[in-house]
C-alpha positions in Angstrom: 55.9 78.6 121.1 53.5 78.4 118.0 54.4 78.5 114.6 55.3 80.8 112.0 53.8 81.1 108.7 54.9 83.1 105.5 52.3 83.2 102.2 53.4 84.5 99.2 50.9 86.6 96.6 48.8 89.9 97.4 45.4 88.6 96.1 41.9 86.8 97.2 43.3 83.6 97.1 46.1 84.4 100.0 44.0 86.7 101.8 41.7 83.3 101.8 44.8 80.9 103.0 45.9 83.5 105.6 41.9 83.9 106.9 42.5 80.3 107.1 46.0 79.4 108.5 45.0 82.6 111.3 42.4 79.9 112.8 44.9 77.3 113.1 45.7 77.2 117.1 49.5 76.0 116.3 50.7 79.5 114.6 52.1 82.1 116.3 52.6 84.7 113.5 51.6 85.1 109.8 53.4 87.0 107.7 52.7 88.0 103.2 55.2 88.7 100.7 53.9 91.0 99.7 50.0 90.9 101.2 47.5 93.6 101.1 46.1 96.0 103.0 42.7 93.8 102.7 44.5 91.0 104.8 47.1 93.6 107.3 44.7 92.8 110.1 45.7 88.9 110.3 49.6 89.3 108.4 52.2 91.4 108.4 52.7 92.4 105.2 56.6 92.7 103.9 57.1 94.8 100.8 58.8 91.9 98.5 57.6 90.9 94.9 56.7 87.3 94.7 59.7 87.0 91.8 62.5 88.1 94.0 62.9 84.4 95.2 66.5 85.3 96.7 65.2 88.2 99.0 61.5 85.4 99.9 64.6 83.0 101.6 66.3 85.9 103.1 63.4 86.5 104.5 62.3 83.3 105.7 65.6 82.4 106.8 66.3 85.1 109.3 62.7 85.0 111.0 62.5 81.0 111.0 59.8 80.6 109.6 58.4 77.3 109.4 56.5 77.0 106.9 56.5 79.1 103.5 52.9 78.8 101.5 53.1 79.7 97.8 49.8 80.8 96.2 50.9 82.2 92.5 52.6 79.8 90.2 55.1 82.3 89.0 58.0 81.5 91.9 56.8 77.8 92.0 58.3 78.0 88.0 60.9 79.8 88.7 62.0 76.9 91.6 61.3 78.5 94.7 60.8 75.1 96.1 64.1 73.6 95.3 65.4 77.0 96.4 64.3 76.7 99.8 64.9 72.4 100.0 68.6 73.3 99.3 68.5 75.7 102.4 66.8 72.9 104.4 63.8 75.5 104.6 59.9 73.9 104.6 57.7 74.9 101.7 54.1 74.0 100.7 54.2 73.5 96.2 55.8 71.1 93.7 59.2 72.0 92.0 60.0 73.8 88.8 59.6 70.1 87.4 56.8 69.2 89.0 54.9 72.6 88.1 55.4 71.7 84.1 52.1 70.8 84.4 50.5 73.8 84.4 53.7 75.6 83.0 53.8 73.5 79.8 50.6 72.6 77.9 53.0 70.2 75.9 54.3 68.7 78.8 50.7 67.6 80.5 49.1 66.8 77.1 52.0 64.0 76.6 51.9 63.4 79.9 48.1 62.4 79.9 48.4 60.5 76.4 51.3 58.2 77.5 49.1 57.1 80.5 45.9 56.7 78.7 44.7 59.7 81.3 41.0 61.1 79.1 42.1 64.4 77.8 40.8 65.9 74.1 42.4 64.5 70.8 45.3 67.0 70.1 49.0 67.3 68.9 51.9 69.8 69.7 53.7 71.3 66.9 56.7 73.9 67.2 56.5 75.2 63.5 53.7 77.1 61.8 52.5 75.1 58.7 52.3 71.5 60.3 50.0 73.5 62.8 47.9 75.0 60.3 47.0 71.5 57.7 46.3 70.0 61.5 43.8 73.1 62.7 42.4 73.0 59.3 41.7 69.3 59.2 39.5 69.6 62.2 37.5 72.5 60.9 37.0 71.5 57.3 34.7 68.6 59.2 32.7 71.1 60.8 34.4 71.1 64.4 36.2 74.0 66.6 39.6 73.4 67.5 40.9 74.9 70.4 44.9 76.5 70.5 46.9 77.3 73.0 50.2 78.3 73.7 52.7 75.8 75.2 53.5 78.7 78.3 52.1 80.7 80.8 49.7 83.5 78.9 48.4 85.5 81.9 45.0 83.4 80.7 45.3 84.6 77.4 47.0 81.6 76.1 43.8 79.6 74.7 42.1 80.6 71.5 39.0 78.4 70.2 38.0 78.7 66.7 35.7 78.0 63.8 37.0 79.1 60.8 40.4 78.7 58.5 41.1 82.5 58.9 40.5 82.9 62.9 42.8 79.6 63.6 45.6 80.9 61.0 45.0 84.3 62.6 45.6 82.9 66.2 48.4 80.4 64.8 50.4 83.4 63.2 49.7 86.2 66.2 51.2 83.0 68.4 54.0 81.1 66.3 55.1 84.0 64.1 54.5 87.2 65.8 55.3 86.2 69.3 51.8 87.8 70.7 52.7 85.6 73.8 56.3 85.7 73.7 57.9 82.4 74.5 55.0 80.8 75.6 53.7 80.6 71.6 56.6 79.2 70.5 55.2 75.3 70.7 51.8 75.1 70.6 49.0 72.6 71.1 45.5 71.9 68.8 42.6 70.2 70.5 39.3 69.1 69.8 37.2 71.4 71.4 35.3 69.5 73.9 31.1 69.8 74.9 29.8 69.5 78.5 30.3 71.6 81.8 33.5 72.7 82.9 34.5 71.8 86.8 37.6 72.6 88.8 38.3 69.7 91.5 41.3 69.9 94.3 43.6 68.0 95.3 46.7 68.2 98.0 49.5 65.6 97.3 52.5 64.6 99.2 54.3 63.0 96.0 52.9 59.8 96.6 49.4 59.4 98.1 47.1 62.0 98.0 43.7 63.8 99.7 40.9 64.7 97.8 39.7 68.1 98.5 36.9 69.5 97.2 35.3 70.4 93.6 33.8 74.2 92.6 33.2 75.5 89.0 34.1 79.5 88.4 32.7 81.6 85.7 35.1 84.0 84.1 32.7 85.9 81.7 32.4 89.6 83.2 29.2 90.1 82.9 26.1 88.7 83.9 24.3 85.6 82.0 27.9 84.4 80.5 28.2 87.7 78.5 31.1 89.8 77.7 34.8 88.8 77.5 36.7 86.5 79.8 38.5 87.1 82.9 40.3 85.6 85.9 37.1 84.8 87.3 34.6 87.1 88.4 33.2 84.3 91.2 33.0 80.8 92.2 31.2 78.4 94.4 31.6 74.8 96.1 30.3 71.6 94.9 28.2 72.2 91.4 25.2 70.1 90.9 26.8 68.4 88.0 29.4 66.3 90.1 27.8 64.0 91.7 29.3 61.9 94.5 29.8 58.7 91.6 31.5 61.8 89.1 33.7 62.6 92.1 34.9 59.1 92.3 35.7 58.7 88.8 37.8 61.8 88.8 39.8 60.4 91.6 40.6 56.8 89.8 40.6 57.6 86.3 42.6 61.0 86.8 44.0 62.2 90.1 45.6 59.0 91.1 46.7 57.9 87.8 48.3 61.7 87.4 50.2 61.5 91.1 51.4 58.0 89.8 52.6 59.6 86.5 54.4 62.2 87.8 56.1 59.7 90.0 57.0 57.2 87.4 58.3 60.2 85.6 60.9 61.1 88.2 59.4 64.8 89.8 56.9 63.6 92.3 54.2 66.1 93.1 54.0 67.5 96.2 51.9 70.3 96.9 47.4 71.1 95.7 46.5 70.0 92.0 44.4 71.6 90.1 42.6 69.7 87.6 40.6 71.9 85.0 38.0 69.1 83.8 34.9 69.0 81.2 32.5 66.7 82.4 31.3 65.1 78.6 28.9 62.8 77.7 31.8 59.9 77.6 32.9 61.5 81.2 35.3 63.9 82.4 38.3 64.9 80.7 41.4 66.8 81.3 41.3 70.2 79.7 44.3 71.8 82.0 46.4 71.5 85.7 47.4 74.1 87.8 49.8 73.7 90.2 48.6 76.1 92.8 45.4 76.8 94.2 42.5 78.7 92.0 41.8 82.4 92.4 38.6 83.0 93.0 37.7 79.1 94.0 40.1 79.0 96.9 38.0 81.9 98.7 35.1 79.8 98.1 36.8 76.2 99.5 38.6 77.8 102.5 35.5 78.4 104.6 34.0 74.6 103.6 36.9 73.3 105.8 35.8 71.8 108.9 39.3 71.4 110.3 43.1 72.8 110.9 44.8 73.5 107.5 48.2 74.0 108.5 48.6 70.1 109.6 47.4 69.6 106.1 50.2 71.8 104.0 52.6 70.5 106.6 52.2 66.6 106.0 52.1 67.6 101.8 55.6 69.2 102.5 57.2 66.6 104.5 55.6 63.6 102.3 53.5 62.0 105.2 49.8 62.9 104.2 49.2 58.9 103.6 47.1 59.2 107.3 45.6 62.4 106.9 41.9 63.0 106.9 39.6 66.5 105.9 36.8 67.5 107.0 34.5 69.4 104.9 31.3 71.6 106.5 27.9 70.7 104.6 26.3 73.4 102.6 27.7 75.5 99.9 29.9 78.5 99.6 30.1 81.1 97.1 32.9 84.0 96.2 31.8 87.1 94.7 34.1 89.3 92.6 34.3 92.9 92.6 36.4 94.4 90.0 36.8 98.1 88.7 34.7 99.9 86.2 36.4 98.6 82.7 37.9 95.1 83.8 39.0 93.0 82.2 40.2 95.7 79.6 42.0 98.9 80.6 40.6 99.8 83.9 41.4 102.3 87.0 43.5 101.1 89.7 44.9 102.6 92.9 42.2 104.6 94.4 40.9 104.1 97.9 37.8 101.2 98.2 35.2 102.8 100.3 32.5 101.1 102.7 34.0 98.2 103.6 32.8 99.2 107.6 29.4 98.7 106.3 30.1 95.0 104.4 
């Protein structure tokens, strides 16, 4: 009997892991919590938000499922994984702890200065003037500084400036107003870093690790990098910029040194990294992690894979990827976004999408 498979999220990014896990010849069944209509025709789709972790194990309990695949951070922070350890239940993701790294801005940045992993000059502060004679210092030598809240933002959470006024603007709308909520209450200034921003993939077991593939998405909504930012309006595989030796660097100077880190530090990673990188003329340095896999990239990596992903997320989850090998298909892939008239600002939603026969 084959296997049965359970994704949480509703977007791109799952329909892309359940297009992919629906070629694997060892599942049965695929079911999304809570899916799409866009992705009915390869999962049953169960009508449960992706924060209601207690009805997700119910769920996955009482139709055995064998593997549950998380694709938003928001349960993986909320300790879905532990969750489902504790009930003996397997789960692709890193734990609550494990998942600082892209929940806590503070968390990484220390992270990455105690073992000498290249990130941008910075400090965290929790009060507002220490923050603002820090922003100001960079700036009164003619350099940007870039904030951003400690938490989760919805992507809002990074402000770069030029001037006194927009940084104590941003520092105030974060630290004293709460624009953010929580997630402003620490806060950490950066050099703002030149060069060309990459996203590379990894998929850990807590110990040894796979490198997967790098891609570079561009969030501005409009054409030639104009307008405001978004989630990503579309992505593609492999940018010219990193090259084979860039690759390699990446994988000894931060991947491994990161998987090592967070072992040393007691909540071993398990599950894909995300590492948000600048590539700079002294190299490529550490602007952010995400513990999950990106939205729109991951529509653009799943069709490079050559091979079965499932045996993949299965050997991260158990902790035995050590022998594991990918395959990646040559050429290039590239994910389009549509969005509705208006995105990223206010913007219609819930009407039908029409000619999707004649795609």
């Amino acid at each position: 009997m084959g296997k049965k498979i359970l994704v949480i999220g509703q977007g791109g990014r799952e329909h892309a892991l359940v297009w992919k896990l629906a070629q694997s010849a060892e599942v049965e069944k695929i079911y999304a919590a809570p899916g799409n209509p866009g992705m009915a025709g390869l999962a049953e789709c169960e009508d449960i938000e992706i924060d209601d972790l207690s009805e997700i194990l119910y769920f996955a309990w009482s139709k055995q499922i064998d593997l549950t695949v998380v694709g938003p951070e928001v349960p993986l922070m909320a300790g879905i994984v532990e969750l489902f350890h504790d009930h003996d239940l397997q789960i692709f993701g890193p734990t609550s702890a494990a998942a600082q790294l892209e929940g806590s801005k503070v968390f990484a940045k220390n992270l990455l200065r105690k073992y000498n992993i290249p990130t941008a000059a910075y400090e965290a502060f929790d009060s507002l003037e220490p923050a603002l004679e820090y922003a100001r210092g960079f700036i009164r030598k003619g350099r940007r500084v870039v904030l951003k809240a400690d938490g989760l933002a919805a992507g809002k959470g990074v402000i770069i400036t030029s001037t006194e006024a927009e940084a104590e603007a941003a520092l105030i709308g974060m630290m004293q107003e709460h624009q953010f909520g929580a997630a402003g209450d620490k806060v950490v200034i950066e050099e703002f870093l030149e060069g060309e921003e990459v996203s590379f993939f990894a998929i850990s077991d807590g110990q040894n690790y796979i490198p997967l593939i790098a891609a570079q998405d561009h969030k501005q909504v409009y054409d030639n990098d104009q307008g405001p930012n978004t989630g990503g309006m579309g992505a593609y595989v492999n940018p010219p910029v990193f090259t084979e030796e860039l690759c390699q660097e990446v994988v000894n100077k931060i991947i491994e040194p990161v998987i090592a880190a967070m072992q040393a530090e007691g909540c071993p990673y398990q599950g894909v990294l995300y590492a948000g990188l600048m590539i700079t003329a002294d190299g490529p340095k550490v602007l952010e992690f995400n513990c999950r896999f990106g939205d729109p990239e991951t529509q653009a990596i799943m069709p490079m894979l050559a091979g079965d992903l499932l045996p993949l997320l299965e050997a991260s989850a158990q902790g035995n990827i050590k022998d594991m090998e990918i395959e990646l298909k040559p050429g290039n892939c590239v994910c389009l976004v549509l969005a509705s008239g208006g995105y990223p600002e206010s913007y219609q939603k819930g009407f039908p999408i029409e000619g999707l026969e004649e795609v």
